[in-house]
BADRENDREN-968093 format. One record per residue (C-alpha): residue number from 0; chain; x, y, z. Coordinates in nm, 3 decimals. Example, Ala and Ser with C-alpha at 12.3 -4.5 7.8 and 13.67 -1.06 7.14 Angstrom:
REM BADRENDREN-968093
+------+-------+---------+---------+---------+
: resi : chain :       X :       Y :       Z :
+------+-------+---------+---------+---------+
:    0 :     A :   1.230 :  -0.450 :   0.780 :
:    1 :     A :   1.367 :  -0.106 :   0.714 :
+------+-------+---------+---------+---------+
END
This chain:
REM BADRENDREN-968093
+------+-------+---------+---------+---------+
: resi : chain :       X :       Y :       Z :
+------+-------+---------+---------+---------+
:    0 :     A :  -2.522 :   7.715 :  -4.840 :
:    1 :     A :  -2.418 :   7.634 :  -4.460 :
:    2 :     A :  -2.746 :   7.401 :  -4.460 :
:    3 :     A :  -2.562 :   7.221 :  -4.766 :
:    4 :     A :  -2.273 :   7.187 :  -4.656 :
:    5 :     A :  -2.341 :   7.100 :  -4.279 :
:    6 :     A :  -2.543 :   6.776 :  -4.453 :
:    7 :     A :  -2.285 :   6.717 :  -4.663 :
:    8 :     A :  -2.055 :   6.633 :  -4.405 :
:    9 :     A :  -2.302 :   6.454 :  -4.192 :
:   10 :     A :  -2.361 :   6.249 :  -4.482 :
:   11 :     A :  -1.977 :   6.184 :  -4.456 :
:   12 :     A :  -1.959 :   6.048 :  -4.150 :
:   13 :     A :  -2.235 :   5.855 :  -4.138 :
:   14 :     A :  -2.089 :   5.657 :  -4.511 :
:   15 :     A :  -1.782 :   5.640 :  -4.319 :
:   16 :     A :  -1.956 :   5.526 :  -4.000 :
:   17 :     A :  -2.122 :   5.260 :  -4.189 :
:   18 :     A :  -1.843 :   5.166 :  -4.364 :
:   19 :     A :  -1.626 :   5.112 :  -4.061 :
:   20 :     A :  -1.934 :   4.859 :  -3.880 :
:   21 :     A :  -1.946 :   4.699 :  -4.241 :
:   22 :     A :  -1.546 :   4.613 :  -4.195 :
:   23 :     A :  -1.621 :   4.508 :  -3.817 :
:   24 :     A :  -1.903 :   4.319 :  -3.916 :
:   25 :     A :  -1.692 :   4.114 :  -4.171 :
:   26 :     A :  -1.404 :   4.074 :  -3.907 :
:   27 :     A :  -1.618 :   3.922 :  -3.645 :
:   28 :     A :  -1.770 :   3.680 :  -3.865 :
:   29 :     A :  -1.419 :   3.600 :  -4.026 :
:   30 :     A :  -1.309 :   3.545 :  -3.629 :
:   31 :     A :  -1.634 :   3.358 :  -3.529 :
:   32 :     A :  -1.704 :   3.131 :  -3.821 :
:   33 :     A :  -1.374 :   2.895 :  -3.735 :
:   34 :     A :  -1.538 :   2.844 :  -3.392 :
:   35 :     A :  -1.910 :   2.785 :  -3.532 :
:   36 :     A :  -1.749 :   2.521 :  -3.812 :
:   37 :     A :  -1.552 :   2.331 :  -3.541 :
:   38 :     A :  -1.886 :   2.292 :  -3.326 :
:   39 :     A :  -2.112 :   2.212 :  -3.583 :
:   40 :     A :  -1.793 :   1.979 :  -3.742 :
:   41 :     A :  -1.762 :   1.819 :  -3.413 :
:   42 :     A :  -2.152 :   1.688 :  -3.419 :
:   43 :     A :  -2.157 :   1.548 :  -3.777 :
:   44 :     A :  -2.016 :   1.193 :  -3.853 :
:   45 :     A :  -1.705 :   1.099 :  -4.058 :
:   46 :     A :  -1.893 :   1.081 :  -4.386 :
:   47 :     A :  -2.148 :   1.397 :  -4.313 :
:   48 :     A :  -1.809 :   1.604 :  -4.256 :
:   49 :     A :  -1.695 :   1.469 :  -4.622 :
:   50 :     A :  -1.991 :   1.586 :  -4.803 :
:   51 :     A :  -2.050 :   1.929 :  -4.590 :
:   52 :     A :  -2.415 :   1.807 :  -4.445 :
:   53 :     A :  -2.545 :   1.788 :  -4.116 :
:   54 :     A :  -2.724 :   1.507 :  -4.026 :
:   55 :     A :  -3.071 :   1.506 :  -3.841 :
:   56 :     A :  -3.045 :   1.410 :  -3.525 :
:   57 :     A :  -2.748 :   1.587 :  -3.446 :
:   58 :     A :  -2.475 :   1.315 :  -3.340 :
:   59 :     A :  -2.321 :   1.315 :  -3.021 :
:   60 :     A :  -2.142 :   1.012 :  -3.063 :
:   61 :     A :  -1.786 :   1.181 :  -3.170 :
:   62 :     A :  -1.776 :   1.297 :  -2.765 :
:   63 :     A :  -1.803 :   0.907 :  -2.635 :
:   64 :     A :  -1.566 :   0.785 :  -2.953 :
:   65 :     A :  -1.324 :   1.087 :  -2.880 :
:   66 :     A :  -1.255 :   0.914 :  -2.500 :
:   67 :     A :  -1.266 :   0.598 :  -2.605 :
:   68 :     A :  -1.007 :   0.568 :  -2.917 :
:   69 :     A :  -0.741 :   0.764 :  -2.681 :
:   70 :     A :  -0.687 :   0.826 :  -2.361 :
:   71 :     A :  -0.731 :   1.151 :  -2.350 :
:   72 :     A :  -0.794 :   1.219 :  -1.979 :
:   73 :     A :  -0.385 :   1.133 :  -1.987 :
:   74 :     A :  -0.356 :   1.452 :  -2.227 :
:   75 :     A :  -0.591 :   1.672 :  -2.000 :
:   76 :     A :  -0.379 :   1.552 :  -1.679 :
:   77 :     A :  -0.049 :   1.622 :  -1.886 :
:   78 :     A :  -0.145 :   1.956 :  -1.998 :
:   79 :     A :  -0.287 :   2.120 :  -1.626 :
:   80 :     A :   0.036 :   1.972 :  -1.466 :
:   81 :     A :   0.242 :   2.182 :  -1.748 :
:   82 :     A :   0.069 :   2.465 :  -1.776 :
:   83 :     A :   0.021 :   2.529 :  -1.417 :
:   84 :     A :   0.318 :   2.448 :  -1.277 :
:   85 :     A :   0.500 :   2.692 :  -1.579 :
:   86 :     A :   0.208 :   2.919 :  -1.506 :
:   87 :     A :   0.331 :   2.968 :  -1.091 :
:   88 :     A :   0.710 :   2.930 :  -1.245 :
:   89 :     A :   0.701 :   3.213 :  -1.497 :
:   90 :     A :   0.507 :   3.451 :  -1.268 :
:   91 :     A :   0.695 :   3.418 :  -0.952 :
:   92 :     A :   1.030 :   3.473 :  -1.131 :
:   93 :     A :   0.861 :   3.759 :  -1.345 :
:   94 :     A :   0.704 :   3.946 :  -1.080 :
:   95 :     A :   1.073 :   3.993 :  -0.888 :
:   96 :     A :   1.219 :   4.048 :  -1.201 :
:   97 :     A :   0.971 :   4.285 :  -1.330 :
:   98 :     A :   0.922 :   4.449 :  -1.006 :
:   99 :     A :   1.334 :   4.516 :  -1.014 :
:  100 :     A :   1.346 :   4.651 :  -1.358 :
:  101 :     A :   1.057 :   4.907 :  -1.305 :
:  102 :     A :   1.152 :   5.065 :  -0.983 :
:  103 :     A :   1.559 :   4.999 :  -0.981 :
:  104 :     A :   1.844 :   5.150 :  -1.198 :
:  105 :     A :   2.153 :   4.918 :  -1.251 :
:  106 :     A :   2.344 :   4.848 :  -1.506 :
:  107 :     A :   2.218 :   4.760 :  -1.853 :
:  108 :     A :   1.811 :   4.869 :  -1.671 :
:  109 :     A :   1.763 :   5.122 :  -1.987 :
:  110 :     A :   1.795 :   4.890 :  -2.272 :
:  111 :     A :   1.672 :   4.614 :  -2.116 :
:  112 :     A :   1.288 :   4.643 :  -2.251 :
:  113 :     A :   1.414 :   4.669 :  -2.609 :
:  114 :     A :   1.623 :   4.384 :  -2.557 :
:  115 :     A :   1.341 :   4.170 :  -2.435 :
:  116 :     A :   1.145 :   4.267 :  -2.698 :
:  117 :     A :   1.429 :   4.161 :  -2.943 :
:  118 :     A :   1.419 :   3.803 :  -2.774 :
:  119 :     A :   1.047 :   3.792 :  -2.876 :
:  120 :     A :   1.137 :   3.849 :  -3.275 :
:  121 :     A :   1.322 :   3.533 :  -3.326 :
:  122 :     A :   1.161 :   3.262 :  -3.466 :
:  123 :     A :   1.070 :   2.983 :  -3.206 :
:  124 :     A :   1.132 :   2.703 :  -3.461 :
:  125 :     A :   1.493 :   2.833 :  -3.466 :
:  126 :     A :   1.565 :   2.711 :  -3.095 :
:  127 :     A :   1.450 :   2.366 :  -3.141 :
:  128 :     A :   1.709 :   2.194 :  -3.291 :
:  129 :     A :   1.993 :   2.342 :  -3.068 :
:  130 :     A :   1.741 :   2.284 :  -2.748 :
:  131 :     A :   1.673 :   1.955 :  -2.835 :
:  132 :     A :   2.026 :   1.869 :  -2.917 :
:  133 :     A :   2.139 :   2.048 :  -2.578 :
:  134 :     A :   1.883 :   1.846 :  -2.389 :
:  135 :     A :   2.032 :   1.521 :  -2.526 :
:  136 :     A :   2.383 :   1.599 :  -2.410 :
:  137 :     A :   2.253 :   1.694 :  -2.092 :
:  138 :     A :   2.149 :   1.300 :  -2.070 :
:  139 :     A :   2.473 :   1.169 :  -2.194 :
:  140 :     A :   2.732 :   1.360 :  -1.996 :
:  141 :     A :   2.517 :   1.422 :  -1.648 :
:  142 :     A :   2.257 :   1.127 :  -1.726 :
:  143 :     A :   2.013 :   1.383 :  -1.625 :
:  144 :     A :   1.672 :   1.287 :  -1.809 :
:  145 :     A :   1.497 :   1.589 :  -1.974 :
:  146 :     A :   1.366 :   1.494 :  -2.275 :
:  147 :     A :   0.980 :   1.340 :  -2.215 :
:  148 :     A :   0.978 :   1.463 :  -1.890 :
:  149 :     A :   0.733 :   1.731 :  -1.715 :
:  150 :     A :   1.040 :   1.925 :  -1.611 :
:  151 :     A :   1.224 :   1.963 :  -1.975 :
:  152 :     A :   0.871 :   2.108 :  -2.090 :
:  153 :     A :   0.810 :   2.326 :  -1.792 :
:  154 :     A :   1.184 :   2.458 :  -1.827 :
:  155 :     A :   1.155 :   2.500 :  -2.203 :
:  156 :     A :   0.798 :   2.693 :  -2.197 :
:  157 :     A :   0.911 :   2.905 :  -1.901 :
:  158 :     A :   1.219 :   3.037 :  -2.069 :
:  159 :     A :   1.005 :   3.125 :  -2.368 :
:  160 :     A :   0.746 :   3.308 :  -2.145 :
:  161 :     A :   0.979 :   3.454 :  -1.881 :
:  162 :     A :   1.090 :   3.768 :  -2.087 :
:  163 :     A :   0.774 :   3.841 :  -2.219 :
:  164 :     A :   0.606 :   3.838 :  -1.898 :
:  165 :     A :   0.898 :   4.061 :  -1.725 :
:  166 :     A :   0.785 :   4.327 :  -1.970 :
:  167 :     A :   0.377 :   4.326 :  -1.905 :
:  168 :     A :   0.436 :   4.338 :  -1.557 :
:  169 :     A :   0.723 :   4.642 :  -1.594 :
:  170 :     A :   0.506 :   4.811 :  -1.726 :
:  171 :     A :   0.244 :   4.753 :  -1.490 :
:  172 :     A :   0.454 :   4.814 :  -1.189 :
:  173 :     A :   0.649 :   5.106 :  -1.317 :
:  174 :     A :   0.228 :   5.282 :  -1.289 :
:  175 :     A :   0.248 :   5.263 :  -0.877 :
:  176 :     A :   0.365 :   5.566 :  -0.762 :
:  177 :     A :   0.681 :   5.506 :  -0.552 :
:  178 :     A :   0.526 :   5.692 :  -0.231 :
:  179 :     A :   0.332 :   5.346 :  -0.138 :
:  180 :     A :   0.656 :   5.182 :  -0.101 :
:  181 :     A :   0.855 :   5.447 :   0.045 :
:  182 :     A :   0.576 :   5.498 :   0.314 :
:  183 :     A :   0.599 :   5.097 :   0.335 :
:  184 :     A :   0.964 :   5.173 :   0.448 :
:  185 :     A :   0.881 :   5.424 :   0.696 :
:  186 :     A :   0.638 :   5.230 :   0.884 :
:  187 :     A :   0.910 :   4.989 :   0.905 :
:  188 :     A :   0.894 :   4.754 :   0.584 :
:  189 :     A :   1.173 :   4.602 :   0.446 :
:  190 :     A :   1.228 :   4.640 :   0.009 :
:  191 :     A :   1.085 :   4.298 :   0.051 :
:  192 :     A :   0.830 :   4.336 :   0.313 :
:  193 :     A :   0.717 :   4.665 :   0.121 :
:  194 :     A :   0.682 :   4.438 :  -0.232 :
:  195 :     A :   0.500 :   4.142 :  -0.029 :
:  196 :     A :   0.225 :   4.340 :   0.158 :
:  197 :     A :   0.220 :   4.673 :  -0.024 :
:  198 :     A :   0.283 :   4.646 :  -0.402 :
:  199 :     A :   0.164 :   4.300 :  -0.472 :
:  200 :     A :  -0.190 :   4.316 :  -0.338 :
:  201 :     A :  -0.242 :   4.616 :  -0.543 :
:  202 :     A :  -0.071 :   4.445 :  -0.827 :
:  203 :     A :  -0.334 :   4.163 :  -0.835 :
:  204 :     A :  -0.466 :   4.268 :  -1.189 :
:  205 :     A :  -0.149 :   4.281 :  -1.361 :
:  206 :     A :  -0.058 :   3.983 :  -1.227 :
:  207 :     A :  -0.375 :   3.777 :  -1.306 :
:  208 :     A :  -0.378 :   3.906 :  -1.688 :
:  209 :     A :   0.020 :   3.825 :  -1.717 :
:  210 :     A :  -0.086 :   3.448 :  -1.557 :
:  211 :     A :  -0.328 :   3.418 :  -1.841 :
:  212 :     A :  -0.160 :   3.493 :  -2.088 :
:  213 :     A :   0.107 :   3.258 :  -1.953 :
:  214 :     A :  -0.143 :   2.972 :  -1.885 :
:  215 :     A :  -0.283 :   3.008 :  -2.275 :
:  216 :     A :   0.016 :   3.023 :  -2.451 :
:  217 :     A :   0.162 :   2.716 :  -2.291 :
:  218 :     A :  -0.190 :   2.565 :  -2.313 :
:  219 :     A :  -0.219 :   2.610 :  -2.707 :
:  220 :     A :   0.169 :   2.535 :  -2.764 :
:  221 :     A :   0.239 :   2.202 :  -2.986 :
:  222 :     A :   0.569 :   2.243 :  -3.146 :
:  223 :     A :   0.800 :   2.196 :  -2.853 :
:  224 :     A :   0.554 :   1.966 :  -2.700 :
:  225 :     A :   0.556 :   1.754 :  -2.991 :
:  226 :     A :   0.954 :   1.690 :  -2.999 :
:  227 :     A :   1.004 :   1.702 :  -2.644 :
:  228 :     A :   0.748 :   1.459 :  -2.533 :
:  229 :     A :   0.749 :   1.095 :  -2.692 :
:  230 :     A :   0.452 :   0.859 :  -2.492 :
:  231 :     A :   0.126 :   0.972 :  -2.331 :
:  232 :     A :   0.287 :   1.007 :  -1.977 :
:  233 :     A :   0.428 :   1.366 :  -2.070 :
:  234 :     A :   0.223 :   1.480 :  -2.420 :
:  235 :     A :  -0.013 :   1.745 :  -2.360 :
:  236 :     A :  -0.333 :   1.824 :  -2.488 :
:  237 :     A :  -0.225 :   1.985 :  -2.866 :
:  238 :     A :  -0.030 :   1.676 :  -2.921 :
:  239 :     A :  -0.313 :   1.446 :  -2.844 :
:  240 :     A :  -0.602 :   1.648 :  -3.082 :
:  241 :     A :  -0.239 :   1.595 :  -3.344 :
:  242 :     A :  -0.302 :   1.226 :  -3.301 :
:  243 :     A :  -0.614 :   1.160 :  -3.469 :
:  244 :     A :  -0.444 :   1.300 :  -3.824 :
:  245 :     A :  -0.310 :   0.963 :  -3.951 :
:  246 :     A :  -0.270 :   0.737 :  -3.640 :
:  247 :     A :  -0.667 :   0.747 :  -3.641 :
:  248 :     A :  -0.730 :   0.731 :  -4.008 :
:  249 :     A :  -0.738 :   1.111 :  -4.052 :
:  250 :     A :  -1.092 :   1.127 :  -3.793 :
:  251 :     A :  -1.151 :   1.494 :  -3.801 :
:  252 :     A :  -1.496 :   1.432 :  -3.640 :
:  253 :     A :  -1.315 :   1.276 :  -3.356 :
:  254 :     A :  -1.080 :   1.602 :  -3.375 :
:  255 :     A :  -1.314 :   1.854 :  -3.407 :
:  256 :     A :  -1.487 :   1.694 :  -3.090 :
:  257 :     A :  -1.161 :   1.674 :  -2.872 :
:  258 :     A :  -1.097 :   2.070 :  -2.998 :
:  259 :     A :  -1.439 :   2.189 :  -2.799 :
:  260 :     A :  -1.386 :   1.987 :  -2.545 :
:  261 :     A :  -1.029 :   2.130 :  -2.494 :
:  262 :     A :  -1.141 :   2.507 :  -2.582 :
:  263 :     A :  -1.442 :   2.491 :  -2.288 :
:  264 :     A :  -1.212 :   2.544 :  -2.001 :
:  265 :     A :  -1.034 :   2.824 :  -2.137 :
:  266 :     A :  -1.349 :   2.999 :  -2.228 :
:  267 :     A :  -1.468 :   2.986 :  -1.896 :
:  268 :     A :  -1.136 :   3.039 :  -1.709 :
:  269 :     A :  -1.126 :   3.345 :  -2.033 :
:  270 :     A :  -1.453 :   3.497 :  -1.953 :
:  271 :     A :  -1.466 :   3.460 :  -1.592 :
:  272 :     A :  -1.127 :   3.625 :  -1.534 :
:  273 :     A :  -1.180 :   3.941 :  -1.832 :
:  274 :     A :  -1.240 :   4.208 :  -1.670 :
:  275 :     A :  -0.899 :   4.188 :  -1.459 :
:  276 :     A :  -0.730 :   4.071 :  -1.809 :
:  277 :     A :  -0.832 :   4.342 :  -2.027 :
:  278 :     A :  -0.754 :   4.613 :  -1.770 :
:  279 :     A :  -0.420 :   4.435 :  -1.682 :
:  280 :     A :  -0.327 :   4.445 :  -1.993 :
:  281 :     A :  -0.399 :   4.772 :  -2.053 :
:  282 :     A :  -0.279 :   4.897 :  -1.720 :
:  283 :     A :   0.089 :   4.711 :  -1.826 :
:  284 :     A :   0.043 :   4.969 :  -2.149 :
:  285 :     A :   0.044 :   5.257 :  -1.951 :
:  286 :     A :   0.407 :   5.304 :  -1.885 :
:  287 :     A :   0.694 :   5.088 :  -2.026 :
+------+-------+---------+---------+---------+
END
């Protein structure tokens, strides 16, 4: 009778164990399969990507056409200027702010991770108009250019990112026990002195998984970019891969080839830089 029902329940868990990889299984494929059709998209010709058929040889032709119809060297440029510059932007003023919020009490300190969180349930799409129109004033009362400029972009994304960011690395910096900095200040460290040499070089995972996630958002961002920049001296990558819908008579080929292309760095920068990621991230988790 034990024998019974000790099998019974091993035959349980293993149903439910194969169940659960059957679900992963499907998940993965559902996640990988976008990635696989791009690639194999990006190597068939125009009429090849009609019918659904690869053709034999594979074509490599879509990379040359892809740099040759635009110039899309002037997107790559446009997009590393942006999302680096918002990438240094957003972390220096996050880490101070962050760093504040996790180890100081003033006023409003207690409800100010809720309300951060609260920023980040509104809509994007609602602020465009407004921003947009605000940007336009700007021009025409200060004649201070901001529209289709690298600044108006790098303003816009880092005041999307900022909050978010201040969050991640709260969390992360409310883990480090106060007796670092506090010894810091006995050996004769300033607050500042004690954040510079002390907390920050420990920090260095936190802060590399909060500049990634920075770097990628503003990397794979095309709504703003789309409104706010109007010629290829400020339109970033997104905005360029938009351009071969209907300017280029709908070449999806030529799309699907400038999409690996653009995906390549990220995946390496991703993959390289994991390890810190994932345990930033989950470090940030911790405590909030």
């Amino acid at each position: 009778m034990a024998t019974s029902y000790v099998q019974s329940v091993r035959r349980k868990k293993k149903a439910k164990h194969i169940a659960a990889n059957i679900v992963l299984f499907i998940l993965i494929i559902s996640s990988v399969f976008p990635i696989i059709w791009m690639v194999l998209s990006s190597l068939m010709t125009q009429g090849e990507l009609a019918t659904g058929t690869l053709g034999k040889p594979v074509n490599w032709h879509n990379y040359i056409e892809m740099w040759q119809n635009i110039n899309f060297f002037a997107y790559l440029k446009n997009s590393l200027i942006i999302c680096g510059v918002t990438t240094l932007v957003t972390l220096g003023l996050a880490i101070f702010a962050g760093y504040a919020v996790a180890k100081y009490k003033f006023p409003g300190s207690g409800i100010f991770g809720g309300t951060v969180l609260a920023t980040q349930m509104i809509p994007g799409m609602m602020f465009l108009l407004p921003l947009y129109i605000m940007f336009i004033k700007i021009q025409e009362n200060f004649g201070i250019r901001i529209v289709n400029t690298y600044p108006g972009v790098i303003i816009t994304y880092s005041a999307f990112f900022i909050p978010f960011s201040i969050w991640i690395l709260r969390g992360f910096f409310a883990t480090i026990p106060k007796e670092l900095e506090e010894a810091a200040r006995i050996d004769g460290c300033s607050k500042f002195g004690a954040l510079i040499r002390i907390i920050l070089p420990i920090s260095t995972t936190g802060i590399i998984a909060t500049g990634i996630y920075i770097f990628l958002m503003a990397w794979d961002e095309l709504l703003f970019a789309w409104v706010l920049t109007t010629d290829i001296s400020t339109q970033t990558i997104p905005v360029g891969i938009r351009l071969y819908v209907g300017n280029y008579q709908n070449r999806y080929d030529l799309m699907m080839a400038a999409s690996v292309v653009t995906t390549i760095p990220v995946l390496i920068m991703f993959f390289a830089l994991q390890k810190k990621f994932i345990s930033g991230m989950t470090a940030g988790a911790v405590k909030g």
